[in-house]
C-alpha positions as CSV (number, residue, x, y, z in Angstrom):
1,X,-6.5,-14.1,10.5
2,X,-7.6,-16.0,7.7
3,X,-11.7,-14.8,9.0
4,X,-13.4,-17.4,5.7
5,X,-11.6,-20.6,8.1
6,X,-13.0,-18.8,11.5
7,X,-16.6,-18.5,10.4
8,X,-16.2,-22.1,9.0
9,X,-15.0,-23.1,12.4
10,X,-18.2,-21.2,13.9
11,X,-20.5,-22.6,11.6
12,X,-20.6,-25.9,14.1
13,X,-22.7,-25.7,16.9
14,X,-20.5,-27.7,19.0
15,X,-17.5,-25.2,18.3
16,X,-19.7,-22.5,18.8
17,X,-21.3,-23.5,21.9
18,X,-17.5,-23.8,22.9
19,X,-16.9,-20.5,22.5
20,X,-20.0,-19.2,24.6
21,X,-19.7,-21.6,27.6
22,X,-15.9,-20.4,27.9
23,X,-17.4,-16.6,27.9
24,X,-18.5,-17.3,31.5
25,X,-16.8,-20.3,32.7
26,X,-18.0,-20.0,36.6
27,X,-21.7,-20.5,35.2
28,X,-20.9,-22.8,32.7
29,X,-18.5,-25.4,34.3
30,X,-19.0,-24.7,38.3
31,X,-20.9,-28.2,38.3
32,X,-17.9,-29.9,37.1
33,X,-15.9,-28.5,39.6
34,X,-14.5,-25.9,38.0
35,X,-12.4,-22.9,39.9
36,X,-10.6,-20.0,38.7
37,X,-6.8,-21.5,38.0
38,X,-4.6,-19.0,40.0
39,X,-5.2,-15.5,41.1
40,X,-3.7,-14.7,37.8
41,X,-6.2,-12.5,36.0
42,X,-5.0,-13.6,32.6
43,X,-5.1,-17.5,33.7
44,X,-8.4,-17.1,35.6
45,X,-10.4,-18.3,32.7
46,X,-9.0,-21.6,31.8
47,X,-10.8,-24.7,31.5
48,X,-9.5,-27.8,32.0
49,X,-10.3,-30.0,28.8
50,X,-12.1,-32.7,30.8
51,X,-14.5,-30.3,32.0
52,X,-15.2,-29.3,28.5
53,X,-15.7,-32.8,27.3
54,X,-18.3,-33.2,30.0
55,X,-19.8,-30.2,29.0
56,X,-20.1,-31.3,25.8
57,X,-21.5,-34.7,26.5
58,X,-19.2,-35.7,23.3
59,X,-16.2,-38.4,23.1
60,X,-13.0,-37.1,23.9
61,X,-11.5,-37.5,20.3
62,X,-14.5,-35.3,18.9
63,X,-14.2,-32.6,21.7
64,X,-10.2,-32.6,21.0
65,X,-11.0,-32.1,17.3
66,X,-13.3,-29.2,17.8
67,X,-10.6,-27.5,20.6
68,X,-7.7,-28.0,18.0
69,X,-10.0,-26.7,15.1
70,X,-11.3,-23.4,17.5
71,X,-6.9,-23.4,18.4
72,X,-5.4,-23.1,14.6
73,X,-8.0,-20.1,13.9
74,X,-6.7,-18.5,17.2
75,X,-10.3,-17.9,18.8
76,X,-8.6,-20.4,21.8
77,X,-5.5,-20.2,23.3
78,X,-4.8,-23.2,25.3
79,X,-1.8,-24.1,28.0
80,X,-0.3,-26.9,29.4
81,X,0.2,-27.1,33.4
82,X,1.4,-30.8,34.1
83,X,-0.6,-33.0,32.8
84,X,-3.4,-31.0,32.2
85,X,-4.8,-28.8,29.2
86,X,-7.0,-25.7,30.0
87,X,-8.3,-23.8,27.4
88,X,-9.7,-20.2,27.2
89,X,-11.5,-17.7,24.6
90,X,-8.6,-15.5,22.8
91,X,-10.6,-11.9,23.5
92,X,-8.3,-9.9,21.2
93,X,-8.8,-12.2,18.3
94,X,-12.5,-12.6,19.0
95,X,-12.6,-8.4,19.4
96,X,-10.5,-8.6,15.8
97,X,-13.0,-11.0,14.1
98,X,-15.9,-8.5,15.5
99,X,-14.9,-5.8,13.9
100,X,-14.2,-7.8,10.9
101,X,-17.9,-8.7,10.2
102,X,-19.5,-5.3,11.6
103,X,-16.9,-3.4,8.3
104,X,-17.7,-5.9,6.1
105,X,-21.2,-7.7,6.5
C-alpha cells in the first residue's frame, strides 16, 4: 500500500465522505432505494454507482473519478453484475491503513 497516495486520496472531502457513507450503506443510501445485493455476507454492502452519484449530488464523470481514485489505493473494491457497478469499503485495507497511522503518527 503505497499509504502517502491513500491519505492524498483522503484529503478530499468528497472521497472521504465516500468512504463513510459506504460504512453504513442502509442509513446512507435507503432513500435511493438501496437493498442489501444478495444474502451474500460479503456482497451485502455494495452500492450501486448511481446511488452514490446521487448521494453525492456530483456529475457522474466527477463521482467516477473519485470511485476510480478511492479503487487504485485499494480502500474500494468494486464489481460488475450486468450492467451495473456497485462499490463497497475494502475493510482489510482500511484495518491495514489504521494501523499504519496509529505506529507511525
Amino acid at each position: 500500500m503505497d499509504y502517502l497516495k491513500t491519505i492524498k486520496a483522503l484529503s478530499n472531502k468528497t472521497r472521504f465522505n465516500i468512504l463513510q457513507w459506504l460504512k453504513d450503506p442502509k442509513s446512507n443510501f435507503e432513500q435511493f432505494g438501496w437493498q442489501p445485493h444478495n444474502d451474500d455476507p460479503d456482497s451485502s454492502n455494495f452500492v450501486c454507482v448511481g446511488y452514490i452519484y446521487k448521494k453525492a449530488g456530483q456529475s457522474q464523470s466527477t463521482v467516477s473519478e473519485h470511485l476510480s481514485v478511492l479503487e487504485k489505493t485499494g480502500l474500494l473494491r468494486s464489481v460488475k453484475i450486468g450492467q451495473w457497478t456497485l462499490y463497497a469499503r475494502n475493510e482489510e485495507i482500511i484495518n491495514d491503513f489504521k494501523v499504519y497511522i496509529n505506529e507511525n503518527l
